[in-house]
PATI-336532 format. One record per residue (C-alpha): residue in three letters; x negated, y negated, z negated. Coordinates in steps of 0.001 Angstrom, whole numbers, padded with zeros to 6 digits, always signed. Layout:
# residues N
alaXYZ ...
# end
This chain:
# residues 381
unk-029947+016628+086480 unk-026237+017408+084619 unk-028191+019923+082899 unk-031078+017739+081464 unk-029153+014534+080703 unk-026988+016768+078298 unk-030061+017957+076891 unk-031811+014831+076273 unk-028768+013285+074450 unk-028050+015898+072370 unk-031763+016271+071395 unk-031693+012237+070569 unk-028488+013024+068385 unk-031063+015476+066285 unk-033503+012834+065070 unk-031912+010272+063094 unk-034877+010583+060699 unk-037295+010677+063291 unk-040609+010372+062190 unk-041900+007334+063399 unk-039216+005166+062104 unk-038953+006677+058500 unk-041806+006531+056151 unk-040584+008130+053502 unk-043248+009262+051638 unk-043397+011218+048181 unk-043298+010347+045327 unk-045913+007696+043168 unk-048240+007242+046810 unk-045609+005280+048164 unk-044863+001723+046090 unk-041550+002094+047760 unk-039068+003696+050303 unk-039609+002282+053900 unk-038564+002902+057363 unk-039361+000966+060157 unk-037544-001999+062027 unk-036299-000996+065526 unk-033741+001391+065124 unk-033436+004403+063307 unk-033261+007087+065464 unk-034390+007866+069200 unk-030656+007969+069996 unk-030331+004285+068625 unk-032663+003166+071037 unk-031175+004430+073756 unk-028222+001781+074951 unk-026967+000061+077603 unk-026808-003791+077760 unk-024148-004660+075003 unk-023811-001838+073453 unk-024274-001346+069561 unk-024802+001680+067088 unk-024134+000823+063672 unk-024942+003953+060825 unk-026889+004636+058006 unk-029370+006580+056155 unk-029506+008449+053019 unk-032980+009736+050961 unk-034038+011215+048040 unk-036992+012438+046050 unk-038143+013765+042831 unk-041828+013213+042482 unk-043828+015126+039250 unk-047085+016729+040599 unk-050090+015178+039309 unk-052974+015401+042130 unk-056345+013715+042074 unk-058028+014073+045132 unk-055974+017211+046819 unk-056698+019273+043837 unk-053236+019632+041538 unk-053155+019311+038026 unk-050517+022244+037003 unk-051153+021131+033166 unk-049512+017451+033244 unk-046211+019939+034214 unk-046727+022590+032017 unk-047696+019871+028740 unk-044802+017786+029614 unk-046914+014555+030358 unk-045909+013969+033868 unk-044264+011068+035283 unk-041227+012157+036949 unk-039464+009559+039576 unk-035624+010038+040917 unk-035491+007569+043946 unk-032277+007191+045632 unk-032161+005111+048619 unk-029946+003969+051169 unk-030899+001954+054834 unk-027635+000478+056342 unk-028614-000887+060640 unk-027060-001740+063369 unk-029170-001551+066899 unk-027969-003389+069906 unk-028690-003088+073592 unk-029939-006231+074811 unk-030501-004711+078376 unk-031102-000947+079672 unk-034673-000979+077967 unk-034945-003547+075383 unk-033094-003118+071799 unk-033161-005055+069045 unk-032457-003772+065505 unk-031904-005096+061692 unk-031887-002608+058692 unk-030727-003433+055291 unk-032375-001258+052691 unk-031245-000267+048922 unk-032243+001603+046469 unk-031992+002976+042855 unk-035207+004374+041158 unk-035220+005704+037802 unk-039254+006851+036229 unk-039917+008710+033345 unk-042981+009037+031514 unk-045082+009171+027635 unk-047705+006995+028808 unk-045387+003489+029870 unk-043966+003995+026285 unk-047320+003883+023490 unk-047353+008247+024613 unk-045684+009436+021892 unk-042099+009651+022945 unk-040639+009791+026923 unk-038855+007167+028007 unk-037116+005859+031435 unk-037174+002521+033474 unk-034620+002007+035873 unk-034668-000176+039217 unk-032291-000784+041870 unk-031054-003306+044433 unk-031707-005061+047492 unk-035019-004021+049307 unk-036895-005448+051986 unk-034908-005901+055073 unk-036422-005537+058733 unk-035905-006405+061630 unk-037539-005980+065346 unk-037416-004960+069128 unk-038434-002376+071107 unk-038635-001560+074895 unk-038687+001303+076797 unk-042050+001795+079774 unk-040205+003520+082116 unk-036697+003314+083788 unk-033976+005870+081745 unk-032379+007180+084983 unk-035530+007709+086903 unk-037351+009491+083958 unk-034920+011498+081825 unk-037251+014348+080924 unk-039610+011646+079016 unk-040585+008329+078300 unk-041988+006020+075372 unk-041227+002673+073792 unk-043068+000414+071889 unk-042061-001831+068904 unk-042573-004917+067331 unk-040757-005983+063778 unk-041256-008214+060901 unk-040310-007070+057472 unk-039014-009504+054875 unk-039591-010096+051329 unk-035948-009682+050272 unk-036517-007018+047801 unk-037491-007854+043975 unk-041218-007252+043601 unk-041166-007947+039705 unk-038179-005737+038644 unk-037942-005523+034530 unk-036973-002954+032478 unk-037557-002350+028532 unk-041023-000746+027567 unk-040577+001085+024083 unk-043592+001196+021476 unk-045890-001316+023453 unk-044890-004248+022169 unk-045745-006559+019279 unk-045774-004322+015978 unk-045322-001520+018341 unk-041803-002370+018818 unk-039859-002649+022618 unk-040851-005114+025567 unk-039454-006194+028900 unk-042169-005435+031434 unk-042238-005148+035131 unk-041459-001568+035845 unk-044133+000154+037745 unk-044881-000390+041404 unk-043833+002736+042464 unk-040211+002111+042079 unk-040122-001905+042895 unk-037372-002608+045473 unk-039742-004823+047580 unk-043366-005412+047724 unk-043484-009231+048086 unk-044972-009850+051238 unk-043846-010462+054747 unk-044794-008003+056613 unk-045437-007066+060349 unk-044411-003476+062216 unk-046302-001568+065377 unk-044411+001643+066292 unk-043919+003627+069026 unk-041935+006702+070072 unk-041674+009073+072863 unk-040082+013050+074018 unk-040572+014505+076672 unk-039000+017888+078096 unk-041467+021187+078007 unk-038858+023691+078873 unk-035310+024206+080131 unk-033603+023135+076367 unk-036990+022367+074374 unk-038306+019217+074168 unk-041193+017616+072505 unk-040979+014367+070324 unk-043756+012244+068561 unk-044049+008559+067293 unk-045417+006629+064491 unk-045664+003272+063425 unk-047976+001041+061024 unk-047386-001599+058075 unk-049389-004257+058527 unk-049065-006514+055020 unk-051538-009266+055328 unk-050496-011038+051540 unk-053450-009229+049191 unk-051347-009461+045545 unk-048260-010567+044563 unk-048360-011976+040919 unk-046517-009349+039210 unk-048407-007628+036415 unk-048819-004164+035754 unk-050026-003863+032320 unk-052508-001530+033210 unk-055730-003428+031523 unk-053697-003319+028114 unk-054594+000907+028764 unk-057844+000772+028950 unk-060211-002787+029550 unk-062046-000781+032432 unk-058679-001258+034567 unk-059021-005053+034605 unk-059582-004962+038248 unk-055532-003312+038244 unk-054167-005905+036204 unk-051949-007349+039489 unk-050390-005359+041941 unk-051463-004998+045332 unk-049486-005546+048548 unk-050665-002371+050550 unk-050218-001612+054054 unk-048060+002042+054712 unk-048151+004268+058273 unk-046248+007296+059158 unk-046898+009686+061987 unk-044885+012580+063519 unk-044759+015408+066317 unk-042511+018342+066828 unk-040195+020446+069086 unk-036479+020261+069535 unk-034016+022895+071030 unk-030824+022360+071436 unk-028472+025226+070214 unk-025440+024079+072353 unk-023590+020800+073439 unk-023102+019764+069761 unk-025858+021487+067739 unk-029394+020921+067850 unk-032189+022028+065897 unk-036004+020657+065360 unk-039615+021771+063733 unk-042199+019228+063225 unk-045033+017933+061070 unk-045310+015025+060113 unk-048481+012507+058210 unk-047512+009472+056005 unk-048921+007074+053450 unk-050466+004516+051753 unk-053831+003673+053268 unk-057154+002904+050882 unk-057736-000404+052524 unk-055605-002674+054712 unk-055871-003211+057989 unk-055913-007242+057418 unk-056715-009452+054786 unk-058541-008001+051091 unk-058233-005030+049206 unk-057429-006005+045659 unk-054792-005445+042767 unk-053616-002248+042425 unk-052249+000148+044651 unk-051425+004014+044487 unk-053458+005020+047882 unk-052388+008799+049067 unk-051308+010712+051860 unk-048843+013183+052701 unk-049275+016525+055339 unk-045350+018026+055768 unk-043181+020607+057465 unk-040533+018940+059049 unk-037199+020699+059880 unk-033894+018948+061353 unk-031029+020371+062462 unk-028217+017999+063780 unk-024452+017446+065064 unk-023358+015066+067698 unk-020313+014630+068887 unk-019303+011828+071650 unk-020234+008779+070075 unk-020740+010440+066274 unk-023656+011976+064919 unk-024655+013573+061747 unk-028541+014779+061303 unk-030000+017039+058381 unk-033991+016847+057354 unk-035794+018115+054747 unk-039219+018107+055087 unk-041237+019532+052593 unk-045083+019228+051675 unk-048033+021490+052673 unk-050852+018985+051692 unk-051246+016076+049174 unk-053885+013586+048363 unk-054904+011118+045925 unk-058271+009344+047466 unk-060432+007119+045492 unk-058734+003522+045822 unk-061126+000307+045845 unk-060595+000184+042289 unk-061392+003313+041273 unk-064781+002785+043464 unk-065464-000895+041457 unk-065077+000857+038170 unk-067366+003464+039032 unk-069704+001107+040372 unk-069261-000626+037176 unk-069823+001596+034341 unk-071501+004698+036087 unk-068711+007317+035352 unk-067021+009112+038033 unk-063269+007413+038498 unk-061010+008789+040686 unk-056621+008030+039429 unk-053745+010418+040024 unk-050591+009933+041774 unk-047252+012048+041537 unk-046007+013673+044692 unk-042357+015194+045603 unk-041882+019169+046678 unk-039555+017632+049208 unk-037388+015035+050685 unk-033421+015353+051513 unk-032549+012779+054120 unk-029438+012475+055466 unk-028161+010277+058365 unk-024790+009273+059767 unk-024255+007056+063004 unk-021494+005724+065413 unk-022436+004219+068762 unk-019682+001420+070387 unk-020161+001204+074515 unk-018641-001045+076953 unk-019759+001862+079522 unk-022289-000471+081323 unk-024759+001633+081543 unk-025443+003985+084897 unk-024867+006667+083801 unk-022860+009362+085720 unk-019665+010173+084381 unk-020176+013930+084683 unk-023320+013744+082523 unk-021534+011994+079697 unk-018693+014050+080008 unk-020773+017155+079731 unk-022653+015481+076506 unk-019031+014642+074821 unk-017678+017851+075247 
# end
């Protein structure tokens, strides 16, 4: 029992960017950076009645390869017409223990997104947008099925959050060559690098481990978007292109999932180490309400490796995943304008090589949890 409490801490200290709580998908597919809104790690979750763990989360991406479909286009590189994207962004939460198995948690998310591209700016000459701020902050509960003391080799929570429309969904920048006379313009910058999406939005996630072998244990979760609102308002320009992109003239308000297994071992009583996979995107159609405006569907297949440092109350955690498969489907829009004019349509989105995420956290206790005091001293040491 000494021996597997240590081991199920320290492998909760690994996984501050845990799959299920961190959608962080690459690149263009993704309007935006998201994570989900009951804590954001395992660890987090994990607290006694009063008890709070306050940290925060760092990611970033640099998304240039074109893909249509899962087929790359190497020449958009190589001809120096791809849209490159820099996002920076930063989730600040604090998780409290509202008894031994529910937890309640609020994240506060910002960013700073730069794009750069020739076709934004009349595709002559490459020029950069910039957005940053406030985005959408969430918030939610979660609750563990089965008693932490009796089952300390496994168990698995469910959540339930609402996500707010904090961030700015209609985020200006200057436009160069597109305006009257072919001089400047302020235009909403593309939705790919909007701090918020507009709509309030509802969360389903859940999360489980479960120990496979004396200092290995398995981990999994995932958790959905659910964004009812169809469009929100903002204009993307997009018909002034070409007129067969009417039907993208408004931006969507698209739904986003993330999904995630993998193994942990822990390398001693501070340092643990993980391998996963992990499946992420932006769906073709939404779950509730319609399916118009536009939207960037795509999906992401990655390698997911964490390693981790925990000491007492402290942790620090390390991923990088990096991407094995990417796809561009055919959105709603691209079907409608094939429908429409006969010619195969199918749009590109940019994807990342890989992600750095990086995650700090601090846990207060007033020590009400039962807990033996050997365990914990074990896991401090």
């Amino acid at each position: 029992m000494r021996t597997s409490r240590s081991l199920i801490f320290t492998f909760l200290g690994l996984i501050s960017f845990f799959g299920i709580d961190r959608a962080n998908a690459q690149g263009c597919v993704a309007i935006r950076h998201f994570s989900s809104c009951v804590g954001n790690t395992l660890e987090n979750n994990l607290l006694g009645p009063g008890d709070i763990q306050i940290g925060s989360n760092y990611r970033y991406f640099k998304s240039f390869r074109h893909f249509r479909g899962t087929h790359e286009e190497p020449d958009r590189v190589s001809n120096e017409t791809e849209v490159i994207n820099h996002s920076h962004s930063w989730d600040f939460f604090l998780t409290y223990g509202i008894s031994e198995r529910w937890y309640a948690s609020i994240t506060i998310p910002t960013v700073i997104n730069t794009r750069s591209s020739l076709y934004e700016h009349g595709r002559d000459e490459r020029n950069t947008t910039f957005s940053r701020g406030l985005a959408d902050i969430r918030a939610g509960v979660g609750y563990w099925l089965f008693d932490l003391e009796k089952h300390q080799n496994g168990n698995v929570a469910l959540g339930l959050g609402v996500k707010l429309p904090t961030g700015s969904y209609n985020a200006s920048d200057i436009f160069y060559n597109v305006g009257p006379e072919g001089g400047p313009e302020v235009r909403p910058v593309d939705q790919s690098i909007q701090p918020g999406d507009g709509g309030f939005g509802i969360t389903l996630d859940f999360q489980f481990y479960q120990k496979i072998a004396e200092r290995f244990f398995a981990y999994g979760g995932g958790f959905y978007l659910i964004n009812p609102r169809e469009v929100n308002g903002t204009r993307t320009f997009r018909e002034t292109l070409s007129p067969i992109l009417q039907n993208e003239a408004i931006m969507a308000v698209p739904d986003q999932f993330s999904v995630r297994a993998g193994v942990s071992h822990s390398l001693g009583n501070t340092i643990s180490a993980s391998l996963g996979a992990r499946y992420e995107g932006v769906p073709v159609k939404d779950l509730i309400g319609g399916n118009d405006g536009f939207r960037r569907p795509g999906n992401v297949l990655s390698i997911d490796p964490g390693i981790a440092f925990m000491k007492g109350n402290f942790s620090l955690n390390l991923n990088v995943p990096f991407a094995v498969r990417r796809e561009r489907p055919q959105s709603v829009t691209d079907l409608q304008t094939e429908q429409a004019t006969g010619e195969p349509r199918m749009g590109d989105a940019a994807f990342a090589d890989y992600l750095i995420n990086v995650g700090v956290s601090y846990r207060f206790t007033n020590n009400k949890v039962k807990v033996n005091p050997e365990l914990m001293n074990e896991f401090n040491n």
